[in-house]
C-alpha positions, -999 to 999 in steps of 0.1 A, spaced: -588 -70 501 -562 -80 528 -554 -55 559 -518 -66 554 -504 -68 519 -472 -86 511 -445 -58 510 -457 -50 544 -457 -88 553 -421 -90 546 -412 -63 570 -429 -76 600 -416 -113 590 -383 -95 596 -391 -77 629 -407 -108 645 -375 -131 633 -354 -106 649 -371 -97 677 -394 -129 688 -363 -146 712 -346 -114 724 -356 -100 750 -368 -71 740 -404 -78 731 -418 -91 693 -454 -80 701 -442 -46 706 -418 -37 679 -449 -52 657 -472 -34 671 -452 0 667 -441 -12 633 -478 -17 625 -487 15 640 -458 34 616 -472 17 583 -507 30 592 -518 -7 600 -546 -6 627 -530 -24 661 -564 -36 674 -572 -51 646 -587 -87 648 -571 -98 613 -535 -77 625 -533 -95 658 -539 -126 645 -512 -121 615 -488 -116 642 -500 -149 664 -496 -170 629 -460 -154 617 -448 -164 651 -449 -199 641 -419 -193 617 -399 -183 645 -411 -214 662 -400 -236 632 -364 -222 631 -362 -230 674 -372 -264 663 -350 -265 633 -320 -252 652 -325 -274 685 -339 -303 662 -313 -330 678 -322 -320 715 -358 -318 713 -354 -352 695 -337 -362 722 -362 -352 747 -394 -363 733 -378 -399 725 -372 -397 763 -407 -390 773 -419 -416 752 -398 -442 763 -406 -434 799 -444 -434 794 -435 -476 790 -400 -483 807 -407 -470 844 -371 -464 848 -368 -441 820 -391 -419 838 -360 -413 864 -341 -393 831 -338 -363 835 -351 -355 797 -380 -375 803 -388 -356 836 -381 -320 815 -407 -326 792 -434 -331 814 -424 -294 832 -427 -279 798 -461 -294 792 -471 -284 830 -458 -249 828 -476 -243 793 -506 -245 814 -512 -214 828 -501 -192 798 -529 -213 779 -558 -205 802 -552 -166 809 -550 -164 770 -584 -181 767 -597 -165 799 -577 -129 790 -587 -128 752 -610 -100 751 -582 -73 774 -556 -87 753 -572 -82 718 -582 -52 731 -575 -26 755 -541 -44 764 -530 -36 726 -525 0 727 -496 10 721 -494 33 756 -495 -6 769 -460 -13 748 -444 18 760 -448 12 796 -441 -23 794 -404 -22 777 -397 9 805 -410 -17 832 -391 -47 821 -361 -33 816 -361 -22 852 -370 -59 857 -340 -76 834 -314 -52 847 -328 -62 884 -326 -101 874 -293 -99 860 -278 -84 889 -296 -106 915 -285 -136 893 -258 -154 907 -254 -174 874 -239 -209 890 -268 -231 876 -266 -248 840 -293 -261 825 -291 -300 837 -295 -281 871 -334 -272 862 -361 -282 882 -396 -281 879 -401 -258 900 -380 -236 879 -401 -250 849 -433 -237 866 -417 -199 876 -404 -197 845 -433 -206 824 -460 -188 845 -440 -156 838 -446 -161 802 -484 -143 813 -469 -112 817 -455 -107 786 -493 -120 774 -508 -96 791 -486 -67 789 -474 -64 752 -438 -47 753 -423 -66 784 -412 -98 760 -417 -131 767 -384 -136 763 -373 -109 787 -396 -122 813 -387 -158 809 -352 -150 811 -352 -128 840 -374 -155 861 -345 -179 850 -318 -154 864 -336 -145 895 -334 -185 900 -297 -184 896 -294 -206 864 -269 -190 841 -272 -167 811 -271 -198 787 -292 -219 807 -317 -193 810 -321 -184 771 -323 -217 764 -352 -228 787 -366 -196 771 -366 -213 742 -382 -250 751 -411 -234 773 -418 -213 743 -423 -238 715 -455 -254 725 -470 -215 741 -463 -198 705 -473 -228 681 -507 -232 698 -512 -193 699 -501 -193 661 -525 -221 657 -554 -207 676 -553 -172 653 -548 -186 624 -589 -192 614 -590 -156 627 -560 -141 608 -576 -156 573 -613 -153 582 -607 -113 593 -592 -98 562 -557 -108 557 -549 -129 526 -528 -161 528 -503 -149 505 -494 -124 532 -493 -150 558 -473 -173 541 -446 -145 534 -446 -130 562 -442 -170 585 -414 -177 560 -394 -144 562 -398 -144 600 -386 -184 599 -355 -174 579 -349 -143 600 -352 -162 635 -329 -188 628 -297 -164 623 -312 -143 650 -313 -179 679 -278 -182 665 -263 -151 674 -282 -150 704 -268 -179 724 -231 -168 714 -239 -134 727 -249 -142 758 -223 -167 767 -201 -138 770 -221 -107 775 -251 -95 803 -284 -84 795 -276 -42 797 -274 -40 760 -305 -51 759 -318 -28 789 -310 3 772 -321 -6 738 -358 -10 753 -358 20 779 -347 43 742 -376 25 724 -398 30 755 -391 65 762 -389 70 724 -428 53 714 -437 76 747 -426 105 727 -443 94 691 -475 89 709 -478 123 729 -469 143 701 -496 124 681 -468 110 654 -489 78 663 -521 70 678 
């Protein structure tokens, strides 16, 4: 019998679509979503359910950025035979998202056990959105937003990438709220910065999706769950990117700030009164 059944697939399809690219943390609304349906956090088969429904998120990034990720890998393998391709910026771009998916990949092999474990409780999350809100509100103000995203570097790549292990580590500061904030802290501007969140994501959360996925089935949830949940989260994702970039063209990141310090201090509450465990 699976750990997750389908009606319960659908809602978390619609809290990772929603949440996965704002900044305001997928792992930890699903983990305090799980923890209000009476679904076990720490669960091999539950984290592993949210690894895999990631990838429908992933699918409506590529779906909704299809022309310029087109564009960048037919860069990168026209350079890898025309040397003077490999001056292209594209070209250059892809290899900084490959280099910076590096160190995300070897904490989460090396990391596996804290994260799967003690780094899921939900005391974790709770701390973590207080924390990074401190962070993004910091960012946004240090920010002096005059770099677009032809100005990238890969140096910026590598900063911004690497910071993608705190949000591994620390479930409830967002990957997209530390990636962001890096970008920020580096001057590029607020589109610039959600966008790069987006690239250096793709190959992070596909493999990770990947990686779970034996676990996810061979642990106790069903694929019928799995497949509902990765399709509701793809649907749910796309609209979400969408409205995203057009927000932050005009708007800071304080919304966002105050959303996760009431969720924070709010799970802080539902946990010391024992409301959830």
């Amino acid at each position: 019998m699976s750990v997750i059944n389908v009606g319960q697939a659908v809602v978390l399809g619609v809290v990772e679509g929603v949440t996965e690219f704002l900044p305001v943390s997928s792992t930890g609304h699903l983990k305090i979503t799980e923890g209000l349906m009476d679904i076990p956090v720490d669960n091999q088969a539950v984290v592993g359910f949210s690894a895999v429904i990631q990838v429908g998120a992933i699918a409506a990034v590529l779906l909704y950025f299809f022309k310029d990720i087109v564009r960048i890998v037919s860069a990168w393998f026209r350079g890898l035979v025309n040397r003077e391709e490999r001056y292209h910026h594209d070209y250059k771009f892809a290899w900084w998202v490959i280099a910076a998916t590096v160190p995300i990949v070897l904490v989460g092999l090396a990391a596996k056990p804290l994260i799967d474990g003690p780094l899921a409780s939900l005391w974790v999350v709770a701390g973590s959105l207080i924390v990074g809100s401190g962070v993004m509100w910091c960012a946004d103000q240090m920010g002096r937003h005059k770099r677009g995203e032809d100005d990238t570097s890969f140096k910026d790549a590598m900063l911004v990438g690497g910071s993608q292990i705190l949000a591994l580590l620390f479930p409830g500061f967002s990957r997209a709220g530390a990636t962001m904030s890096t970008a920020l802290i580096l001057d590029l501007d607020r589109v610039a910065a959600t966008r790069l969140s987006f690239f250096l994501g793709i190959p992070a959360l596909t493999g990770a999706g990947i990686y779970e996925l034996k676990d996810a089935l061979g642990a106790g949830v069903g694929a019928a769950p799995l497949a509902v949940g990765t399709i509701v989260s793809f649907v749910v994702a796309y609209a979400s990117i969408a409205w995203l970039l057009k927000f932050v063209a005009k708007h800071s990141f304080n919304a966002f700030v105050i959303y996760r310090i009431v969720v924070g201090v709010g799970l802080l509450g539902l946990l010391a009164t024992g409301t959830l465990n």
